[in-house]
N, C-alpha and C positions, 0 to 999 in steps of 0.2 A: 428422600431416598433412604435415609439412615433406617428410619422409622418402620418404612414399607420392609427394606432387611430383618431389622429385628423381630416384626410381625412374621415373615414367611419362616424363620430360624426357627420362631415357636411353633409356629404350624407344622415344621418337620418333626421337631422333637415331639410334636403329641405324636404324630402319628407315627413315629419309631418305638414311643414307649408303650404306645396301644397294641403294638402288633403282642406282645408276651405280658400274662397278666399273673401274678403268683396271690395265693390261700392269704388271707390277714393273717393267718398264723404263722408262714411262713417270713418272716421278717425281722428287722432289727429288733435284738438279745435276746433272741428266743433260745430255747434248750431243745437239743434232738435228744430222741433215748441209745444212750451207749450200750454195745456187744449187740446188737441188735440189725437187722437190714432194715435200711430206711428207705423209704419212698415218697419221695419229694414229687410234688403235681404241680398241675398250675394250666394255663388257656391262653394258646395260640393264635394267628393267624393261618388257615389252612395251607400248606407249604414252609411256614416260617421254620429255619431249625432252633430246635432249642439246645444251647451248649453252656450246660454247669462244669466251673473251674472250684475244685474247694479241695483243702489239703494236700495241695500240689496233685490232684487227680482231676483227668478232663470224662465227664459222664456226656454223652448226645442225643436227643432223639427227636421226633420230631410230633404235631399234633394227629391224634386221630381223625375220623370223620367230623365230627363233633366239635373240633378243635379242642380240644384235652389232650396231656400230655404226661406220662409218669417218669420218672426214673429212679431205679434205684442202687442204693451205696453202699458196699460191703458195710458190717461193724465196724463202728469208729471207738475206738478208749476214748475214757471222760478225760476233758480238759477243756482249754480254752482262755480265754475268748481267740476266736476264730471267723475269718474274712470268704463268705460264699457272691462267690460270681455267677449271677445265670442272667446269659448274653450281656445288656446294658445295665442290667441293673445290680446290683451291690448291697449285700446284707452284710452287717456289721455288728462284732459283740457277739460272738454268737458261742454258746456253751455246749458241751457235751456233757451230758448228764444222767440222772433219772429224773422221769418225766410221771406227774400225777396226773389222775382226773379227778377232779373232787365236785361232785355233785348234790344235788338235793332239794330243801326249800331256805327256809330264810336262815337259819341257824349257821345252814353253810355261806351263806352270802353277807351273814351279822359283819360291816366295818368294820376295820381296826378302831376308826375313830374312836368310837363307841367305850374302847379298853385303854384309853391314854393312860385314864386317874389311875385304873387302875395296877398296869404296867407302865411307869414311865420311863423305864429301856426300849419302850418303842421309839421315842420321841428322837433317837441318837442312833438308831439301827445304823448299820455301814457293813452291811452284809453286799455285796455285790456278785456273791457266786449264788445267789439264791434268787429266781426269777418268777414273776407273776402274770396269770393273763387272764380276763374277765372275759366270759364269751359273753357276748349281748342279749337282751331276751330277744328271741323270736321265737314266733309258734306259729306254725302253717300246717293245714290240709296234706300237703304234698311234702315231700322228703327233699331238701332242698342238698343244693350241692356248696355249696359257700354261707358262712357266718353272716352275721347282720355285720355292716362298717363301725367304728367309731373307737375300736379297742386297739390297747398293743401294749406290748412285753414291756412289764416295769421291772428293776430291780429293788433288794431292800437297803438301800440305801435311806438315808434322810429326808433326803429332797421326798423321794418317791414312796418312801411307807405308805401314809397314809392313805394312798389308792387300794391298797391291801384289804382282802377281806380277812377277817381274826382268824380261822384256825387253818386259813391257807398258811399263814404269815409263820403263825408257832409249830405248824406241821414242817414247814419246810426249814424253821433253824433249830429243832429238834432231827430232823434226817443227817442235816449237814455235819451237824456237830456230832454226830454219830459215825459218819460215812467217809468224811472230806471230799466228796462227790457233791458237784454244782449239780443245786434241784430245782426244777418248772413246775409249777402250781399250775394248772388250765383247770379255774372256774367255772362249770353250765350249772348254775341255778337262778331258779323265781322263786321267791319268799311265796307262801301259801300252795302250793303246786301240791297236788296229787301224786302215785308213784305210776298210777297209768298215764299219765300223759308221758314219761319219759320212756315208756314201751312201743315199738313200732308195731306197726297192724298184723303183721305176719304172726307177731307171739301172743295176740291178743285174741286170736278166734276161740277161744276156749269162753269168752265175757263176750254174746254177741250185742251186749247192748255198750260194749265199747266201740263195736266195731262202724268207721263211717259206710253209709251207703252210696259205691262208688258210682251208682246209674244214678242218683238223686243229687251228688255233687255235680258229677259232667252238667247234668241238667242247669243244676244254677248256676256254675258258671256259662253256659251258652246264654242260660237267660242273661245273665250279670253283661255280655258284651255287644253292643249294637253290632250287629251283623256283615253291615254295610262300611263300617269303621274304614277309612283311607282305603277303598277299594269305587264303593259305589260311584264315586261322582267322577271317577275318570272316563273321556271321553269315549274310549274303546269300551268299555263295558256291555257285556251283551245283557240288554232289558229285554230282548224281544220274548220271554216266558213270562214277565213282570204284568198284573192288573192294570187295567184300565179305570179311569176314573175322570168327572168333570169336573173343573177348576175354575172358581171356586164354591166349593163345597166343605160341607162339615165330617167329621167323622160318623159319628150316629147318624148322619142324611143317608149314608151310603150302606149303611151296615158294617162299618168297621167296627166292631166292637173290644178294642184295646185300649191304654194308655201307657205310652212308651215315647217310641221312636216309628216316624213311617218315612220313607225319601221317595221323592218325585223327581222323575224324572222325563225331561221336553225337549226334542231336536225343532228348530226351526230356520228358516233359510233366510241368506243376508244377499242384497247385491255387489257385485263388484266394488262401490263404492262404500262401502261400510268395512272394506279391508281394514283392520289395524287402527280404525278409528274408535277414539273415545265415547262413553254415549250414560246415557243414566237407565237405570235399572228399577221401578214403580212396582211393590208388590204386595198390594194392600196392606192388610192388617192380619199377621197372623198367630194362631193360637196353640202352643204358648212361646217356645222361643225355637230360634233358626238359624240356621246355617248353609249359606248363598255360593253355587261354586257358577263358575262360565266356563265354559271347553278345558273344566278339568280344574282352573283356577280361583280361588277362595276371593270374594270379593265380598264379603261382608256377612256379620252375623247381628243377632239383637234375643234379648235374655229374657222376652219377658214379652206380655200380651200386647200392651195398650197399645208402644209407639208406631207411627206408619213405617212400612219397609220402602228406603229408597237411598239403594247404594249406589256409589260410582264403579261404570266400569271402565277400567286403565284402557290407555290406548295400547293395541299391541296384543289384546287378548280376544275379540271378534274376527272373522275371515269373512271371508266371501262363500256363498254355499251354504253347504250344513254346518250347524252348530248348534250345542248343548247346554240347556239349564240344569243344575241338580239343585234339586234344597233338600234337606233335613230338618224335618219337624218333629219337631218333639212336645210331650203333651201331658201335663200329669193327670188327666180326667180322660175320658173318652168322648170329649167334645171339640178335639183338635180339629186345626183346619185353616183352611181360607174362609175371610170375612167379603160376603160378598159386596155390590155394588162399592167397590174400589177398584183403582185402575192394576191394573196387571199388564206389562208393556215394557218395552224396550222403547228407549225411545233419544234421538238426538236431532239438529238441526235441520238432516236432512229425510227421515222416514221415525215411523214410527211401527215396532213390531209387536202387534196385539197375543198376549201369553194365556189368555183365554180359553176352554174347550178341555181337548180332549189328553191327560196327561197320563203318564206310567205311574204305576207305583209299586211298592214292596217293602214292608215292613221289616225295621231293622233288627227292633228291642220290643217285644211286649211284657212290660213289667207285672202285668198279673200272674203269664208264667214265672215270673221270678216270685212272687210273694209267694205261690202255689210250691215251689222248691225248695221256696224260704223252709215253708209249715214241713217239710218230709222232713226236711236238718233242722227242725225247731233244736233238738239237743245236742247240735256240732261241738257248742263248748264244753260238754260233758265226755264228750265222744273220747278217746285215749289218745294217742302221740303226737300231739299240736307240738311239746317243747322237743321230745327225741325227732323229727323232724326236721324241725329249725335249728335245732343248738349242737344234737348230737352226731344224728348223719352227717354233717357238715368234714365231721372230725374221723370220718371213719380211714383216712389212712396213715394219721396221725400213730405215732407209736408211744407205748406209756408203759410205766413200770409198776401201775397198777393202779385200782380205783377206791376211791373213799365214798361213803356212800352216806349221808346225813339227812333222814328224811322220815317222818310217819306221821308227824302230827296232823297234818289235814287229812290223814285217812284213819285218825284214831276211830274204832269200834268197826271197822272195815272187816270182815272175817275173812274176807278173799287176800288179805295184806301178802300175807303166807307166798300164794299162790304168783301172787305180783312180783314179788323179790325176787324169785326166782326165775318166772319168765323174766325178770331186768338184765338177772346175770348172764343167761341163756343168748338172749339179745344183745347184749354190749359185747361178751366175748366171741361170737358169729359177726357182728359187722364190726368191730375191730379187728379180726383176723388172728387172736390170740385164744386160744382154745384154754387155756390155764389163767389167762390173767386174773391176779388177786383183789380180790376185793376186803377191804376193809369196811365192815358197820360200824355205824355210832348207835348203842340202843338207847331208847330215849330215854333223856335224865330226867328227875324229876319236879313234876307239877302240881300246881294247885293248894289251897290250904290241908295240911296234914288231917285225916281221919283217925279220929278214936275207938269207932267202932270198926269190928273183925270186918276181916274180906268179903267181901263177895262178886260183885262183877268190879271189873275195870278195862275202861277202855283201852287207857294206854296199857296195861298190863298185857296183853291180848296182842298189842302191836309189839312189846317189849320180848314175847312166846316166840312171837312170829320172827321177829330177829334174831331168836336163839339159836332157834330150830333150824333157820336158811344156813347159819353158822357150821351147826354141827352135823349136818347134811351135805351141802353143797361143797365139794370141794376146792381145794386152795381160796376159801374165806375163813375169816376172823373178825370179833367183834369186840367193841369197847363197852364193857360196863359203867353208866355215869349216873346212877342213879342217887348220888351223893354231890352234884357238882352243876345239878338245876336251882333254881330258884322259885319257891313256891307263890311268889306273886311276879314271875315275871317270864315267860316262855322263851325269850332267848336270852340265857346265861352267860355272864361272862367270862366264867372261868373257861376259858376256850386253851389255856396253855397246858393244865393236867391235861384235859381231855385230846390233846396231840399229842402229850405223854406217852399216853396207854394207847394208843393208837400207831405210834409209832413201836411203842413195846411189841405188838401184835406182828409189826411188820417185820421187824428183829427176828424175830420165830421166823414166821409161815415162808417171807421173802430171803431172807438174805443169810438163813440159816444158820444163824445164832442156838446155841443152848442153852434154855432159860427156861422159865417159868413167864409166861406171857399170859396169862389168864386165872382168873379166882375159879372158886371151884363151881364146877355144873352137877346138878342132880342127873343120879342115874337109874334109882331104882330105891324102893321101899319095899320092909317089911314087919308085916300087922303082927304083933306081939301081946295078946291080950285087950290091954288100956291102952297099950301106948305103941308107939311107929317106931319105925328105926330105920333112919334117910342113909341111904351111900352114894359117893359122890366120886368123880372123879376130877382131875385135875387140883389134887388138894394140895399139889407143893412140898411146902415142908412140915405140914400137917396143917389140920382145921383152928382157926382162931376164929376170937370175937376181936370185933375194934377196939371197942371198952364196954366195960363190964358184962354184965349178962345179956345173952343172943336174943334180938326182939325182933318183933314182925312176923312170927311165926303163928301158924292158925290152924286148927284142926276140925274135924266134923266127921261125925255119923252118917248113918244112912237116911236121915232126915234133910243131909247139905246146908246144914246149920252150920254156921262156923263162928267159933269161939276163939279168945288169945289164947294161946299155949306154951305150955313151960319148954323149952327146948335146951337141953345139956350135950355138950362134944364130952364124945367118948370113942378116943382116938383118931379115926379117922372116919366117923361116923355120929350120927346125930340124933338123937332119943329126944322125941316131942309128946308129951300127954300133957291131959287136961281132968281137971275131978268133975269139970262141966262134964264130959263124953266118957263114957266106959265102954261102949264097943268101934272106935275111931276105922273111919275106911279112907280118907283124905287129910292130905297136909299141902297149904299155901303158903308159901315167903316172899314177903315183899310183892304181897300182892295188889296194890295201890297206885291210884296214879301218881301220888306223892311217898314212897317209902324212905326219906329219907333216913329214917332210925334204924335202919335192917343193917344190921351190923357183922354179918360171914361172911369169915375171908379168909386167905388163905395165910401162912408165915409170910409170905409176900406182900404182905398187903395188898392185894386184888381181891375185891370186892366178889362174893358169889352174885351171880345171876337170878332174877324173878325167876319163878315156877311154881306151880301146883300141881300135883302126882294126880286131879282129877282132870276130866274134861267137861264138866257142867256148864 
C-alpha cells in the first residue's frame, strides 16, 4: 500500500507540474534586462490560471487559445539574486541586469577551454554576478516557438567557467567591471554558418534563391507522413470511398504503382460464441513489413519479408457480429503485397474465418512523391533561416541590451554580405520588438600567410567594407577593428580579451553614453593632387598616428588599376600617399588583404583605422 501511495503521489505531482510549462530560458540564474518592461511567457493548461509572485508583486493571467500565456513587469533596477514564483514552480538566483545577445559562427562559440594556457585567471574566475547561456543548435523549416532542451544559466564562478565560450566570458567581466551591473551572455551560434541562415524569410525576398518553396515543402512534408497514421485502423473509420482489391495479391498485379505505405482494410462477421474469445490470426507472408490491428487493437507486427504472419489474438478483443481487420503494409519496391497460396484466416477451436477475397484499401505514404519533393527542395540546405528559426525566434520576447554580432568568414567573397547584415539588423530589431537595439560588429581579424605583393582583390577585405559600411550607415551600430589580433595560420584567434575590450569600448560610446574616443579613424574622402593623394579621415581623436615607425599597407594605382606599395606620410590630420611607380594616381587601398596584419593607422588612442579603398573595382 505504501508503494501503490507513493506511485499515485507521483502521478499527481506530474500532472500538477505538466499543467504550466515555462521557456529554458526562463529559469534558475538567469538575468532579466533592467529599466526595461519585461515579458515573461510560458504554456498552459487551457483554463489553468497562471500566477507570478516576484518582488513582493503578484502578476495573473491566464492561457490563450493555444495555451500560451504572457505577462508583463513594470522596470525592475539591477540587482539581485532574487526568488520568482510562478504557481508551483520556483526560480531561483535570479539577477537583474543587462542582458546580451552574442551571436555568429565559431569564433563566437570558440571555448574558454581552448584560452586556459593562455589566460590562467580563468582557471580561479569567482565572478558570480556575471551569467551564461548556450542556446543549443537547431535549425528548422518552420520558425519554432521554444529552444532545443539540454542548456541552462551558468555563472563565472570556478566550478562553472569552463562551460563558457571565450569572448562571452571576457565580454561580460569587461561590462561588469565597467558598470557593477550583473551581465547575461545568451549564446545562438554554429561554428561555419552562413549570415543567411540567421535571417528569417520575410527579409530574405529580395535573394529569391534563398527563399524555401512553401508549396514544395507542405508537399514533403504530407509526403514524409503516412496518411493513415493512428487514425485508419480504428473501428469507426468510414472506408466506404476507400478501393477495392483481391487478397492476396501483389502491388504491380493490380496496378498499384507505388512504394510506400497502403492499409487494408476487412469487416467480417463472428457468432455468438466467438464473444471475447481468444483465437490465432494466419496471414501468409507478406511484403515487406506490417502492422496487425483487430476492432481497433494492435495485435502484432513483423519488419521484414521472409517470416510467416501468425499473431495471437487476446481474449476480450473479438465480439459477436461485425468486426474489423486493419494492416498496414509497407513496401520499399512496388512489389508489395500478399504472398499467395498461404492461409489467410481466423481461426480457433471452434470456427475458422477464411480473410480471403475482396478487401479495402487506401494508400497511406507513396514515397515516390516524396523523392519527387525531395528533388523540388534538392537545396533546403542552402536555402536561408534554418538557425534564425530554430535559435532566434525562440527568443523573440526575450529582452537584451544589445547584440554582438561575430561572423563573415563562411560568406567570405559573398558581395551580397553588405546587403545581409543589414536585412539581419532590420530582422532582429522587428522581432525582438526593439526598434534601436544596438548592435555591436566584430570585423574580421586577420588571415592567412601575409602578402608581399600590392593589393588587389580580397575576399575577406570586401566582408571587412561590408562591416564598415553597415557600421556607418545603420544606426545605433558600431564596430570593432581586429585586424591585428588574428592569427595567420589559425582562423579562430585567441586573443578573445582585447577583442571584448574594443568591443565593449564601442559599447561605452554608442550604449551607455560615455565620452570618449571609441574608434580608430575611418576614411572619408580623397583628394588627386598631381602624383600624389591626400586621404581625410574622420574620427582621428587626438590626431593621426602610426603604431611604429613608418605607415605600411598603403597602395596606390592609375587608371590602369595597377597597384603598387606607396609611400604614405600624416600631415596633420590627413594623409599624403604617392608612388615614383604612378604619376597620375586615381585610387588608394589600406590594409587591403586578408591578412594585413603590418597596417599600422591609428589614432592617439590607439584604435586601429579601418580597411578601405577610395575605389570600387
Amino acid at each position: 500500500m505504501r508503494i501503490i501511495a507513493i506511485l499515485f503521489s507521483f502521478f499527481i505531482y506530474q500532472y500538477v507540474v505538466a499543467k504550466i510549462k515555462l521557456p529554458a530560458l526562463i529559469s534558475d540564474r538567469m538575468v532579466l534586462q533592467r529599466d526595461v518592461d519585461l515579458k515573461l511567457w510560458g504554456w498552459a493548461d487551457r483554463g489553468e490560471k497562471v500566477t507570478i509572485r516576484f518582488q513582493g508583486k503578484i502578476y495573473q493571467t491566464q492561457p490563450d487559445a493555444d495555451g500560451k500565456w504572457f505577462v508583463t513587469l513594470p522596470p525592475q533596477k539591477a540587482g539581485g539574486p532574487f526568488i520568482m514564483e510562478v504557481n508551483e514552480l520556483i526560480i531561483r538566483d535570479i539577477l537583474i541586469g543587462d542582458v546580451w545577445l552574442a551571436s555568429g559562427q565559431s569564433n563566437m562559440e570558440t571555448p574558454i577551454l581552448r584560452l586556459v594556457d593562455r589566460y590562467p585567471e580563468i582557471n580561479v574566475s569567482n565572478n558570480h554576478m556575471i551569467r551564461y547561456y548556450k542556446v543549443p543548435t537547431q535549425e528548422s523549416v518552420h520558425e519554432k516557438d521554444e529552444i532545443a532542451s539540454g542548456a541552462q544559466w551558468y555563472s563565472a564562478i570556478a566550478s562553472d567557467v569552463l562551460k563558457w565560450t571565450a569572448l562571452a566570458y571576457f565580454y561580460a567581466q569587461e561590462a561588469y567591471s565597467n558598470t557593477g551591473i550583473p551581465v547575461g551572455m545568451l549564446v545562438a551560434s554554429k561554428g561555419g554558418s552562413t549570415i543567411q541562415s540567421w535571417i528569417n524569410q520575410d527579409h530574405l525576398k529580395e535573394f529569391p534563391a534563398l527563399i524555401v518553396n512553401k508549396k514544395a515543402l507542405t508537399s514533403l512534408e504530407n509526403a514524409a507522413l503516412d496518411q493513415g497514421a493512428n487514425k485508419w485502423h480504428r473501428t469507426d473509420w468510414d472506408d466506404r470511398e476507400w478501393q477495392t482489391v483481391t487478397v492476396p495479391s501483389r502491388w504491380n498485379e493490380t496496378g498499384l504503382d507505388i512504394k510506400g505505405t497502403v492499409w487494408y482494410r476487412k469487416d467480417f462477421d463472428l457468432p455468438t460464441s466467438m464473444e471475447g474469445r481468444y483465437a490465432k490470426l494466419y496471414l501468409g507472408t507478406m511484403v515487406d513489413s506490417d502492422s496487425v490491428f483487430v476492432n481497433g487493437k494492435f495485435v502484432g507486427f513483423t519488419s521484414y519479408f521472409y517470416p510467416p504472419r501468425k499473431y495471437d489474438i487476446p481474449a476480450g478483443i473479438l465480439k459477436s457480429g461485425k468486426n474489423n481487420i486493419t494492416i498496414r503494409l509497407t513496401a520499399n519496391a512496388n512489389d508489395g503485397g500478399f504472398i499467395p497460396d498461404k492461409p489467410y484466416k481466423i481461426s480457433n477451436d471452434e470456427i475458422d474465418v477464411d480473410l480471403k477475397g475482396t478487401w479495402k484499401y487506401k494508400v497511406g505514404q507513396d514515397l515516390n512523391q516524396l523523392e519527387q519533393s525531395k528533388k523540388e527542395l534538392a537545396n533546403i540546405q542552402s536555402m536561408g533561416s534554418g538557425l534564425y528559426n530554430g535559435m532566434i525566434n525562440p527568443l523573440c520576447y526575450y529582452q537584451f541590451k544589445g547584440v554582438i554580432w561575430y561572423q563573415g568568414e563562411s560568406n567570405a567573397g559573398d558581395s551580397n554580405y553588405g546587403k545581409y547584415l543589414k536585412a539581419l539588423i532590420t530582422n532582429w530589431r522587428a522581432e525582438l520588438k526593439s526598434a534601436e537595439l544596438p548592435f555591436l560588429l566584430v570585423q574580421l581579424p586577420n588571415y592567412t600567410p601575409k602578402s608581399i605583393k600590392p593589393p588587389f582583390q580580397s575576399t575577406w577585405g570586401l566582408i571587412r567594407e561590408a562591416q564598415l559600411q553597415t557600421a556607418l550607415e545603420v544606426p545605433k551600430t558600431a564596430m570593432a577593428v581586429t585586424y591585428d589580433l588574428g592569427e595567420w595560420n589559425d582562423i579562430h584567434p585567441l586573443n578573445k580579451k582585447d577583442l571584448a575590450h574594443r568591443l565593449f569600448l564601442q559599447a561605452r560610446q554608442l550604449i551607455y553614453g560615455e565620452r570618449l574616443v571609441s574608434a580608430g579613424p575611418v576614411y572619408d574622402n580623397m583628394k588627386i593632387e598631381g602624383n600624389k593623394i591626400t586621404l581625410f579621415f574622420n574620427d582621428t581623436g587626438g590626431g593621426l598616428r602610426s603604431r611604429e615607425g613608418r605607415l605600411q599597407h598603403f597602395a596606390i594605382a592609375g587608371e590602369d588599376k595597377v597597384f603598387v606599395w606607396a609611400e604614405a606620410v600624416i600631415k596633420g590630420n590627413t594623409i599624403i600617399v604617392r608612388s615614383k611607380e604612378v604619376t597620375n594616381p586615381v585610387a588608394v587601398r589600406y590594409a587591403w588583404s586578408d591578412n594585413p596584419e603590418e597596417a599600422n593607422l591609428q589614432n592617439k588612442e590607439r584604435l586601429l583605422a579601418s580597411p578601405f579603398r577610395t575605389d570600387n573595382w
